[in-house]
C-alpha positions in Angstrom: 21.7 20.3 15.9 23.8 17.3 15.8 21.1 15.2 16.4 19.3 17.0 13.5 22.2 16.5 11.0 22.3 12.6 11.8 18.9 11.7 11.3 18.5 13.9 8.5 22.0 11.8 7.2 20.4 8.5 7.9 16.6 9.2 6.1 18.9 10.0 3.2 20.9 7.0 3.3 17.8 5.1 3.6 16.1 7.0 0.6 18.5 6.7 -1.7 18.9 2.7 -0.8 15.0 1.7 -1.4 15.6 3.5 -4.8 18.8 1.6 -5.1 16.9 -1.4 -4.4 13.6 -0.9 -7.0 16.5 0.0 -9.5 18.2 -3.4 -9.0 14.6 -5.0 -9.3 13.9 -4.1 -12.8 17.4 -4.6 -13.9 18.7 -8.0 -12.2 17.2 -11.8 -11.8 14.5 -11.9 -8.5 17.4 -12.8 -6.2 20.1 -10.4 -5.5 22.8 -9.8 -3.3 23.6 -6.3 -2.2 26.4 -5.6 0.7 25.2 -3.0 3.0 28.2 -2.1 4.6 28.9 -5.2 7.2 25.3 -6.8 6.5 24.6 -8.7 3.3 21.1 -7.7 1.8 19.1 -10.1 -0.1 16.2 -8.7 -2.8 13.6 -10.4 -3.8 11.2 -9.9 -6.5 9.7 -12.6 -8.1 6.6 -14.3 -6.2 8.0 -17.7 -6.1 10.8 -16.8 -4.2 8.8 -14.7 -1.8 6.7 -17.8 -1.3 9.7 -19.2 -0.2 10.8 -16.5 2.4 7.5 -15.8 3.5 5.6 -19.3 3.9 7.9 -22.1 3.3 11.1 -21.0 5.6 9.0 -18.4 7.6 10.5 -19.8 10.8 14.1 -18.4 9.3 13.4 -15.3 8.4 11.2 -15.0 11.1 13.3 -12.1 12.7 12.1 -8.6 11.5 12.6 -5.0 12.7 9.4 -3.4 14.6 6.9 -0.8 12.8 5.0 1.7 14.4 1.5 1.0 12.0 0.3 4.0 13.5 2.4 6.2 11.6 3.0 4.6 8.3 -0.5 3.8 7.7 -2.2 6.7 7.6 0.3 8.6 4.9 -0.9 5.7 2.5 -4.7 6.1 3.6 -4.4 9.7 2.5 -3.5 8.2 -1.4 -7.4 6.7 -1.0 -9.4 9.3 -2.8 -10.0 11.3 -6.1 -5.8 11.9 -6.3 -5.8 8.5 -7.8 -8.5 8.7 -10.4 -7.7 12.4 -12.0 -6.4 10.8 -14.9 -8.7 8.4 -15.5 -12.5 9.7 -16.8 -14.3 6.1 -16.5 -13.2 5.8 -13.0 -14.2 8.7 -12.2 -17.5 8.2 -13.4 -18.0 5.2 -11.4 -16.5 5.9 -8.0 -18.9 9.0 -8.6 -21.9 6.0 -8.9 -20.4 4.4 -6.1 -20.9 7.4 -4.0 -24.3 8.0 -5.3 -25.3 4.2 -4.2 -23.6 4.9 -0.9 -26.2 8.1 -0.6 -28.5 5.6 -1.6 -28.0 2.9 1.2 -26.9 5.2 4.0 -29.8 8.1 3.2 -28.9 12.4 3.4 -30.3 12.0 6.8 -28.0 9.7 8.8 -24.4 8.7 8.9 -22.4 5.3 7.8 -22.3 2.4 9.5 -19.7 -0.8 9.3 -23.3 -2.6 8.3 -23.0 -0.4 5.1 -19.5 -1.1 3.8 -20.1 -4.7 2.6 -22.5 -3.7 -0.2 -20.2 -1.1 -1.7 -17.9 -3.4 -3.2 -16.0 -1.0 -5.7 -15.1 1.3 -2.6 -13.6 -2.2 -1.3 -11.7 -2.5 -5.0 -10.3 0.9 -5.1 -8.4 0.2 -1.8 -7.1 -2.8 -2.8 -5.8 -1.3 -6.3 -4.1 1.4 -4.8 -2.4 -0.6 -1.8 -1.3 -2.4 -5.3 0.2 0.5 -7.0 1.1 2.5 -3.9 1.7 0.0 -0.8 2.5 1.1 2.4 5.9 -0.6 2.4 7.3 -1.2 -1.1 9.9 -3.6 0.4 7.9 -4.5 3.0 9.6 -5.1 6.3 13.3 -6.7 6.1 13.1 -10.2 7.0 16.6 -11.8 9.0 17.9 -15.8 8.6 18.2 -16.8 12.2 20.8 -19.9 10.5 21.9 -20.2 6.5 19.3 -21.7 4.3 18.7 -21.9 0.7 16.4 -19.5 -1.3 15.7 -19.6 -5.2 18.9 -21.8 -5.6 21.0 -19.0 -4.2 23.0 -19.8 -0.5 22.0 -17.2 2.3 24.2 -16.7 5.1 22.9 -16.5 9.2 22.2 -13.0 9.6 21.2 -11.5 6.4 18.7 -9.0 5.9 16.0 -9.9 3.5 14.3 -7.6 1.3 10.6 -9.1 -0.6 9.5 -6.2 -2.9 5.8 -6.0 -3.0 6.3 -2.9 -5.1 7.8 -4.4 -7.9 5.9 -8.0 -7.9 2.8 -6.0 -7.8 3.3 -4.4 -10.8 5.0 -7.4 -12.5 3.1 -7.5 -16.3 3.7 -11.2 -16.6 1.2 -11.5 -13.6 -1.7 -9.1 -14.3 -2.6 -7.3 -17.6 -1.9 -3.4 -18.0 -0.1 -4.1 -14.4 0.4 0.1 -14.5 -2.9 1.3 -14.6 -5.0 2.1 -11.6 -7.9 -0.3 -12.4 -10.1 -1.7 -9.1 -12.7 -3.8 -11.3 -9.5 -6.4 -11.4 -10.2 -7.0 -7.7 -13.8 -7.0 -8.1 -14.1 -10.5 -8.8 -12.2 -11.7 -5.3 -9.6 -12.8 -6.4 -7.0 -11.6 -4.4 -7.3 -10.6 -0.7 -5.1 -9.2 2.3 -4.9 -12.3 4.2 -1.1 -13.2 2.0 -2.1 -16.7 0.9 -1.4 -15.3 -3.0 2.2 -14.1 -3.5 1.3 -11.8 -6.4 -0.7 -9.6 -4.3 0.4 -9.0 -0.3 0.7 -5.4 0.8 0.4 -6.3 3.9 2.9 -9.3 4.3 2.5 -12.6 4.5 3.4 -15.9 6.8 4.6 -16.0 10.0 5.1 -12.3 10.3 2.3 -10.6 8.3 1.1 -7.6 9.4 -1.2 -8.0 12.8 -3.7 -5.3 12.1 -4.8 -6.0 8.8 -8.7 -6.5 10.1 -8.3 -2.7 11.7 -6.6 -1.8 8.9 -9.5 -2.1 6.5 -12.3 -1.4 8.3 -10.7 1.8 9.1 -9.6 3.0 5.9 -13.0 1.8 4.1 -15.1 3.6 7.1 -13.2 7.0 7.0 -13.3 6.9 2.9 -17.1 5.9 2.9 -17.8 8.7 5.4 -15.5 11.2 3.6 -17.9 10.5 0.1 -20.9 10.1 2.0 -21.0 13.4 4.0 -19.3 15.9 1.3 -18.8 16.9 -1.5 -15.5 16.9 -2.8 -13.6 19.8 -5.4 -10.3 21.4 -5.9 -9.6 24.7 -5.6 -10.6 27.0 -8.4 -7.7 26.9 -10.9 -5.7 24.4 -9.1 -4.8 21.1 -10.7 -3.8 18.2 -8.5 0.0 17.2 -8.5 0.5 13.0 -8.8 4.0 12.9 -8.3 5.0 11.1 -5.2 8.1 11.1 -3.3 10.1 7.8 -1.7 10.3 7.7 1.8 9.8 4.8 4.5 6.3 4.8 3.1 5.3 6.3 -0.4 3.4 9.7 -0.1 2.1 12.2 -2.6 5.5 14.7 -2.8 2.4 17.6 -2.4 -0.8 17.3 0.1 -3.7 17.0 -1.1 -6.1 20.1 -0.9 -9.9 19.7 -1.6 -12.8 22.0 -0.4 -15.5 19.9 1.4 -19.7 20.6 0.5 -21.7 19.4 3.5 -24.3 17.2 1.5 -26.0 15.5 4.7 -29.3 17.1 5.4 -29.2 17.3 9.1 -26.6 20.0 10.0 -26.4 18.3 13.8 -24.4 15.1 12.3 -21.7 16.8 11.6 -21.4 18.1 15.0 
């Protein structure tokens, strides 16, 4: 029970400091200083000075807890559906014309294929817009200078914890227009990818340290979504409305599941078998 109390004490403490922290990143310039106890935290949140911790001194800030992808990235994967679009008719409309030209390419009568995912390109978009909104880690993984350096003008001491947060540069309006609104067709054009080489737009890290399973990452989430639309389809509950708000944790989740009622579509009863 002991146990119990001090990891429940310590999710706590680290809720209420990534709320802390997105606080401090609307409020203060994109480099501050925070003292967490005997560690000195750095936040970032502008993309310039993530450039610099990320590319240009990647070798300093090179040191960096471990995260078990296994378990963060499927709570985000769950965000991937409908429960994004409720409020938003047009997107609706073409994620359901999406699906239709997935039926399309794919057929009633067989299942989807990694050959199929490169000619649904708004399926592609929808991903990358919600890793945008909602990424897996808003402050991505803390970063720690191996020996003092200089970021954004400011003097960081050996040791300190650095903080980039891809939650608040993502939705920065000085970078993309209407920077709140879950719009794909900005990403439809290609002009940002996963690979971290633009600091606007890296849910998945970026330099030395980005995230090794990007490549998995995507194929998996695009193939599970794609089969998910593909196979069923896809309603609420009668009288049940679907709940948006999400609730801050190590990785953002809605703060309710999601319950939908599946409608086998696929003409041959043996592929779902």
């Amino acid at each position: 029970m002991a146990l119990f109390y001090t990891l429940v004490g310590a999710f706590a403490i680290f809720w209420f400091t990534c709320a802390y922290l997105k606080f401090k990143a609307s409020t203060y310039s994109p480099v501050v200083k925070l003292q967490l106890g005997s560690k000195i935290g750095i936040l970032v949140t502008s993309t310039s000075v993530a450039r610099e911790v990320l590319r240009d001194q990647d070798i300093v800030f090179a040191n960096r807890d471990i995260v078990f992808a296994n378990r963060d990235v499927p709570n985000t994967a769950k965000m991937l559906s409908s429960a994004t679009l409720e409020k938003a008719y047009e997107l609706r409309r073409r994620v359901l014309v999406q699906t239709a030209k997935l039926v399309e390419v794919v057929g009633k009568d067989n299942l989807v294929k990694e050959s199929h995912i490169h000619k649904l390109p708004y399926l592609l978009a929808i991903m990358k817009e919600s890793l945008r909104l909602h990424p897996i880690l808003p402050l991505l993984v803390p970063h720690c200078s191996s020996e003092p350096c200089t970021v954004g003008g400011y003097a960081i001491p050996k040791g300190s914890r650095v903080f980039v947060n891809a939650w608040a540069i993502h939705r920065d309006p000085s970078i993309r227009k209407n920077s709140l609104e879950f719009n794909p067709s900005r990403f439809l054009n290609g002009q940002w990818d996963f690979n971290g080489s633009d600091f606007s737009y890296f849910p998945f890290g970026s330099g030395r340290r980005i995230c090794a399973g990007i490549a998995m990452a995507e194929r998996m989430v695009l193939y599970s979504v794609a089969t998910l639309l593909h196979s069923f389809d896809w309603k609420v509950p009668e009288g049940k409305k679907l709940d948006l708000s999400e609730k801050f944790g190590i990785v953002l989740k809605l703060e309710n599941p999601l319950v939908a009622i599946p409608t086998p579509r696929l003409s041959d009863p043996s592929l779902y078998e």
